[in-house]
Structures are given as structure tokens and as C-alpha cells.
C-alpha positions in Angstrom: 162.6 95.6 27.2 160.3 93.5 29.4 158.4 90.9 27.7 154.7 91.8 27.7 152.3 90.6 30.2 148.8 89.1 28.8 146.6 91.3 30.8 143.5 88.5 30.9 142.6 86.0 33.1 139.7 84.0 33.1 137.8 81.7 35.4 135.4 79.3 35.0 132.5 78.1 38.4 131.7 74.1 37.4 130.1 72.1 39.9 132.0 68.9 41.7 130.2 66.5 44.1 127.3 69.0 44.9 130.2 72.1 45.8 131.5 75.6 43.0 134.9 74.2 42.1 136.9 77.4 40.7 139.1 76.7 37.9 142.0 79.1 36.8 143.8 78.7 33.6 146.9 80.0 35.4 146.6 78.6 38.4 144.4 75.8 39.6 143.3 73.7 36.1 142.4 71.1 38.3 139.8 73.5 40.0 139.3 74.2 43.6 136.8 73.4 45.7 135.1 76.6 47.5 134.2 75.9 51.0 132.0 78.1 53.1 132.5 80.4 50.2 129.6 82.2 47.7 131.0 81.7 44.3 130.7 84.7 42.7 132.9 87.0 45.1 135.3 83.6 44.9 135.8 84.1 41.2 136.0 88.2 41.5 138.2 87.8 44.5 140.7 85.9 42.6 140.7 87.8 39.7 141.4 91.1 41.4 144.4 89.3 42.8 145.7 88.0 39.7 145.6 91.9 38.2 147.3 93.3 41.2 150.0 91.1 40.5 150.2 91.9 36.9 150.2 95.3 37.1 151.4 97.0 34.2 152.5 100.9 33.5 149.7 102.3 31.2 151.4 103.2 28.2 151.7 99.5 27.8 148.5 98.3 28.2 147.3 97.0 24.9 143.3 95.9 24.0 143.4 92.4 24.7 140.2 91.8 22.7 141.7 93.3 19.4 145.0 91.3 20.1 142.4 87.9 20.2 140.6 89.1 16.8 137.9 91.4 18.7 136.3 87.3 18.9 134.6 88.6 22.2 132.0 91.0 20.7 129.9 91.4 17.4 131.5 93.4 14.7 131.6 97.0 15.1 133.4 100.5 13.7 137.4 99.2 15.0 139.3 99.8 18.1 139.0 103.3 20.0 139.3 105.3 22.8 141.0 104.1 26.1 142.6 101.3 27.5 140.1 99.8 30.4 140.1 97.0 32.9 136.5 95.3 31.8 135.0 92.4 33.8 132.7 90.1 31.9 130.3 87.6 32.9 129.5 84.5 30.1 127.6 81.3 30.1 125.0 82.7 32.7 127.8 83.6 35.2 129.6 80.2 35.0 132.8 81.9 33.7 134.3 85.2 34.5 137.1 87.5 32.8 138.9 90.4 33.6 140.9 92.4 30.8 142.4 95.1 29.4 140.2 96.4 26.8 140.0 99.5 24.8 136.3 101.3 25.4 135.0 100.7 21.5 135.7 96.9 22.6 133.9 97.3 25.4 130.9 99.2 24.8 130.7 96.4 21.8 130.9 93.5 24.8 127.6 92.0 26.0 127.6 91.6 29.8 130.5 93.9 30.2 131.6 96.0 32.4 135.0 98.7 32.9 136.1 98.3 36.9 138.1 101.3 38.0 141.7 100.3 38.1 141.9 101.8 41.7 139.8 98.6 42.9 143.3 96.7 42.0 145.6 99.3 43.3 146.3 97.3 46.0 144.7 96.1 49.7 142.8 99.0 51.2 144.3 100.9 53.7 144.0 100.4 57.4 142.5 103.0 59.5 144.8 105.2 61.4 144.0 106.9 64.4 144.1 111.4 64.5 144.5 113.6 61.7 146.5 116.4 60.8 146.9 118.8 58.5 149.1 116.8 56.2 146.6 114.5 56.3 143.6 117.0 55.4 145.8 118.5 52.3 146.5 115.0 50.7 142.8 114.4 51.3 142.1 117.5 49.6 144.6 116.6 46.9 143.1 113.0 45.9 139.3 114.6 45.9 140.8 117.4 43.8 142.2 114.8 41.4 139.2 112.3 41.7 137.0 111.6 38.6 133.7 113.9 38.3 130.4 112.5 39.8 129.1 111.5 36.7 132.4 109.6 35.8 131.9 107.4 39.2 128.1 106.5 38.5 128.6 105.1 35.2 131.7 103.1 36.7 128.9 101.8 39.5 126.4 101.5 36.9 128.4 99.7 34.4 129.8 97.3 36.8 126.3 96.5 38.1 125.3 95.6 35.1 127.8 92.3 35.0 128.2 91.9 38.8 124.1 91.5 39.5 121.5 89.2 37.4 120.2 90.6 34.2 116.7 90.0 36.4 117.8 92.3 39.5 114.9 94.5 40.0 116.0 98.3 39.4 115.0 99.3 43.7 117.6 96.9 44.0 120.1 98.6 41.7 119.5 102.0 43.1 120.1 100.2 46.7 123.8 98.5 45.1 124.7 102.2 44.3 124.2 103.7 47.0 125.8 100.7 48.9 128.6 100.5 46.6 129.3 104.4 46.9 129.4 104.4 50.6 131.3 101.5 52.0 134.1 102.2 53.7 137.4 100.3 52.8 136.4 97.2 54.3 133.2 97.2 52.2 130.9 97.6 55.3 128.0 100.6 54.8 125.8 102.0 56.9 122.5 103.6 55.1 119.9 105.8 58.1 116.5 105.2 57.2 116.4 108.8 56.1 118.5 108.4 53.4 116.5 105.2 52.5 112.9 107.6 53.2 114.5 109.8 50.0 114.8 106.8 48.0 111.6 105.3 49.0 113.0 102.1 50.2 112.8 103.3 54.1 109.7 100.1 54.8 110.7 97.9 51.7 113.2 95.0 53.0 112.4 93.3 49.4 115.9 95.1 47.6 117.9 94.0 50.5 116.7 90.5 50.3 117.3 90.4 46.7 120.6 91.9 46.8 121.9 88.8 49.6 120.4 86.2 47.3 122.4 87.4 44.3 125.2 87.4 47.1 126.2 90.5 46.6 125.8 91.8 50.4 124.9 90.2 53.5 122.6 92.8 55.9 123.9 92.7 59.7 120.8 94.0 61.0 116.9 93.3 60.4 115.7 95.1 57.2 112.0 94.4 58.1 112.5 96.4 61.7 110.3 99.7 61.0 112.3 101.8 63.8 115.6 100.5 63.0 118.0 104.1 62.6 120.5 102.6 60.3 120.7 99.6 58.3 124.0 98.0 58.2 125.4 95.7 55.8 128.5 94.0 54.5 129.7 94.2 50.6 130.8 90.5 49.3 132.4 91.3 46.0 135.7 92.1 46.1 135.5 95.4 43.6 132.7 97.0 45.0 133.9 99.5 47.0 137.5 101.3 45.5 139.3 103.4 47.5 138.8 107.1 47.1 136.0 107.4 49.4 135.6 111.3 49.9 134.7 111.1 45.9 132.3 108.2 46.1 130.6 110.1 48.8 130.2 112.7 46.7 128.9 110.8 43.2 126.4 109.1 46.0 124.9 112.3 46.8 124.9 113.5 43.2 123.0 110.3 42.5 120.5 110.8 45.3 120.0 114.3 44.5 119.2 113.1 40.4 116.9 110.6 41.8 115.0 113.1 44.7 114.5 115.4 41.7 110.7 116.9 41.7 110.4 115.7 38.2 111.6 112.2 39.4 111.1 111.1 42.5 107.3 110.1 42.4 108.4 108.1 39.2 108.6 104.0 39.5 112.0 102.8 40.6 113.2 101.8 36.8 112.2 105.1 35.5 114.5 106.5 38.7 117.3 104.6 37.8 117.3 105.5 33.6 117.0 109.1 34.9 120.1 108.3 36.7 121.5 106.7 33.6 120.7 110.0 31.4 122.5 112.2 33.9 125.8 110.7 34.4 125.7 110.3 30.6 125.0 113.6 29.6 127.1 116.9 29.4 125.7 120.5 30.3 127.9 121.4 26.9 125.9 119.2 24.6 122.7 119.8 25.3 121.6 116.8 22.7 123.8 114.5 24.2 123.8 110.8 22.7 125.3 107.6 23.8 124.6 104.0 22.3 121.7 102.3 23.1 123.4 99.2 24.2 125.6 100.9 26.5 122.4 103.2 28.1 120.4 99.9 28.5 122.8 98.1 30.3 123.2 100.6 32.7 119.6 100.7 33.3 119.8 96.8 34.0 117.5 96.5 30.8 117.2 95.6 27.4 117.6 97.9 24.4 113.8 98.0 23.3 112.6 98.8 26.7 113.9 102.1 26.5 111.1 103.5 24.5 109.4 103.1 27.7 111.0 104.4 30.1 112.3 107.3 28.2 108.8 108.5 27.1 108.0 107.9 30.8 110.7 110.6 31.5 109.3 113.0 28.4 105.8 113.1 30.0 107.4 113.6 33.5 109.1 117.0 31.9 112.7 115.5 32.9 113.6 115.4 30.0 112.2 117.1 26.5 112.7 115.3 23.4 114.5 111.9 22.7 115.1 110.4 19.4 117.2 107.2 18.3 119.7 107.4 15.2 119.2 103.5 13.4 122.8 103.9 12.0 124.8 105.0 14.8 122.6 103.1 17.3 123.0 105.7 19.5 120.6 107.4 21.8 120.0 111.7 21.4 118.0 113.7 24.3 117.5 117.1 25.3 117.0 117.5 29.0 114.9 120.6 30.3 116.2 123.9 31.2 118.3 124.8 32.9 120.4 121.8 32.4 120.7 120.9 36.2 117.6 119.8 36.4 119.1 116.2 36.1 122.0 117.3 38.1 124.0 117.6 35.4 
């Protein structure tokens, strides 16, 4: 029997003589000074490393907030569902924690958010030179095996909501997506301006700016240049970009294709991104598909009563056709038009 590993870790930014000290429970009580550094990616950065080094096989992964009394959320209907590796920002981003926590927990947990374990599988790969047809099959056999497109959006989504300010404007979100979906596994991206014509950011430097001042990414090229090709930039956070890139590709398009919609597209950003929100939570089985409001507002970057807004926004667009809101479950119910790709779903 190994003696169980406690699968949280916790650190907390204060500052020291003008300078972010980080301060690890485990490791550095005494806090240490960041130089040079933003700290934000600092205190992701060394969580990641903490759970790479304490991995632990699934089947023994426990929730780590039931095991503490469920103290890190308001009370709700018990433990449920599956284990997940949940990042949560408190005290206005002054401390951060990374934990196993079962998805009742979670969804419970303001400014949470479940990171794909495959962001801590380990260092990304290096880039090899050729291909073969080994190669091709295994690439094959990890995009056959990857999580749907929906699946990857409300991973992006979710862990926007806790990685950016609660004030990030929702261009900016759509931008972080896409950027987030693309890198490659050194968390650099390259977006042409026609992909950012489609989103209607192509002559609107204002999401990139707002995206480096949360320190999130840092742009390599000008944003304002009106003939500039491609914009290039540089992912800070270090679980932004997982591995698996053929699949992220393809949630990115899946997003961009929900957003370009007819019904959509001419629609403000925020109305954009809970269209976006609405298709990777939905299921062409369930036509009246229903998730908690909580959970649907975070990933719209909003609050819970601003929904009314934007979904009526969506019901007089013809996106969707009817939405209603069930007081005891606190959930959300909608019915998107027919046929039931017209969200990409």
C-alpha cells in the first residue's frame, strides 16, 4: 500500500519591498522573490510542477474538497461525478490552488476552473524533424482517442474563467480561445488576419492589449499594423496550451464555425461568446438541454443575472428558440433551432 498523496497545493502572491514574493506551503514558506517574472504564470508555473511530481493513478484520486469538509464552496446536493484537476483563484488572485476535485465540488466552486490533466502529463515534446507512417498512425490514434470538440471548449472556457479577470472583455475571451486552441507546444500561436476578419477582431488591437495587461500573452508583432498577414504571439501561462494539438485544432475550428454562424456572427462579442457557451454545453440528443446557471455564466465571463440578456439576445437572433430557468435546480433549459447544427452542435 502506498501512503496517499494530498493532491493540493496552494500558493499565495504577497508583496515584499515593492517585488510578488511567491510563497509555497511545501516548499518556500519564507516566499520567494519573482524577478523579471509576471506573477500570475509564476504561481501556475509552479503549481503545474508540483502536480507533475505528484502524479497519482486515477483510481486513487480522491475529492480533496470533500476530504477538507467541502469548506471551499457553499453547500450543495453531495459529492458527484468525476475526479478533476480544478484551479482556483481567491482573494482577487493573491492565492492560487490546484486540486483534485470531484465535478459536483467544482461546479459548486466560485472562481473555478477543471484544467485537463494532459497540461501536467509532462514537458511538451520537442519537435522532431520527418514523418513517417508510424508517425501518421499514432497521430491518427491520439485524435481518434481525443475528447469531442465540445468537451475541449468548455475545458478552454472553464479555465478562462479563473485564469483572466472577472472584468476581461468577452472579444478578449474569444481571442484567449482561439489562442489557447492553437499554440503549438511551446505556447507560441500564429493567428492570419483572415481568421481574425471571421471573428471581427482583424482592425481591433484593443483584445490583444488587454490580453498582455492581464499577462496572459505577450504579442511579437504590432497588433495596430492594418496589412500585417499574421499576428504572432507568445502564451505566458503555463497550462494554456496541452498537448494534443491535432484535437485543439479541431475544437478551434468548431468554435469559429459556432461563432461565424449566420444567426451569430453580426451579434456583439458577449452574445458570440454565450452562443459558444450554449454549444459546447448542449447535446444533439437532448434537445432541451440544461446546465446550472453558475457554471454557464462563468464560462461566459459573466454573472448569473446577466444571462437574461444575453440569452433573449440569442432568442430574437433565432439561434436559439426558447430558454427557461428551473429556481430549484438552478439550472439553465434551451431549445436550439432546427436542425440542431445550427450551433454546431
Amino acid at each position: 500500500m502506498h501512503p496517499p498523496v494530498p493532491r493540493t497545493w496552494t500558493v499565495e502572491l504577497r508583496p515584499h519591498n515593492g517585488r510578488p514574493a511567491l510563497h509555497c506551503p511545501r516548499c518556500a514558506p519564507q516566499g520567494q522573490l519573482l524577478h523579471g517574472t509576471s506573477a500570475r504564470p509564476a504561481a501556475l508555473a509552479h503549481l503545474a510542477r508540483h502536480a507533475r511530481s505528484d502524479a497519482l493513478p486515477a483510481h486513487l484520486r480522491v475529492c480533496q474538497c470533500h476530504e477538507r469538509g467541502c469548506r471551499w464552496h457553499p453547500r450543495h446536493r453531495g459529492c458527484a461525478g468525476p475526479i478533476l484537476l480544478v484551479l482556483t483563484r481567491d482573494h482577487g488572485g493573491r492565492l492560487w490552488r490546484l486540486a483534485d476535485v470531484c465535478a459536483a465540488c467544482a461546479n459548486a466552486t466560485p472562481y473555478a476552473a477543471a484544467v485537463p490533466d494532459t497540461a501536467f502529463a509532462g514537458t511538451p515534446a520537442q519537435p522532431r524533424g520527418g514523418d513517417d507512417a508510424g508517425s501518421q498512425r499514432r497521430k491518427r490514434s491520439r485524435r481518434s482517442r481525443g475528447p469531442s470538440e465540445q468537451v475541449r471548449i468548455q475545458d478552454v472556457l472553464s479555465y478562462l474563467a479563473a485564469a483572466l479577470s472577472p472584468q476581461a472583455d468577452p472579444k478578449a475571451r474569444l481571442l484567449a480561445l482561439q489562442c489557447a486552441l492553437r499554440a503549438d507546444a511551446r505556447g507560441h500561436v500564429q493567428l492570419p488576419t483572415g481568421l481574425l476578419r471571421s471573428m471581427r477582431l482583424a482592425h481591433d488591437p484593443t483584445p490583444w492589449r488587454e490580453l498582455e495587461h492581464h499577462r496572459w500573452l505577450h504579442t511579437q508583432n504590432d497588433t495596430t499594423h492594418p496589412g500585417r498577414p499574421v499576428f504572432i504571439a507568445r502564451l505566458v501561462d503555463a497550462v494554456s496550451w496541452p498537448p494534443a494539438r491535432p484535437d485543439r485544432l479541431q475544437a478551434a475550428n468548431w468554435a469559429l464555425h459556432v461563432t461565424s454562424a449566420a444567426h451569430v456572427r453580426v451579434l456583439p462579442a458577449g452574445v458570440r461568446l454565450a452562443a459558444l457557451a450554449l454549444a459546447a454545453h448542449g447535446s444533439p440528443a437532448h434537445p432541451h438541454t440544461g446546465v446550472e446557471a453558475d457554471r454557464l455564466s462563468r464560462a461566459c465571463g459573466t454573472q448569473p443575472a446577466e444571462l437574461e440578456g444575453l440569452l433573449n439576445r440569442l432568442v430574437i437572433a433565432g439561434a436559439i428558440t426558447t430558454w427557461a430557468h428551473d429556481p430549484h435546480t438552478d439550472e439553465l433549459h434551451w431549445a436550439p433551432m432546427r436542425p440542431a447544427t445550427r450551433l454546431g452542435g
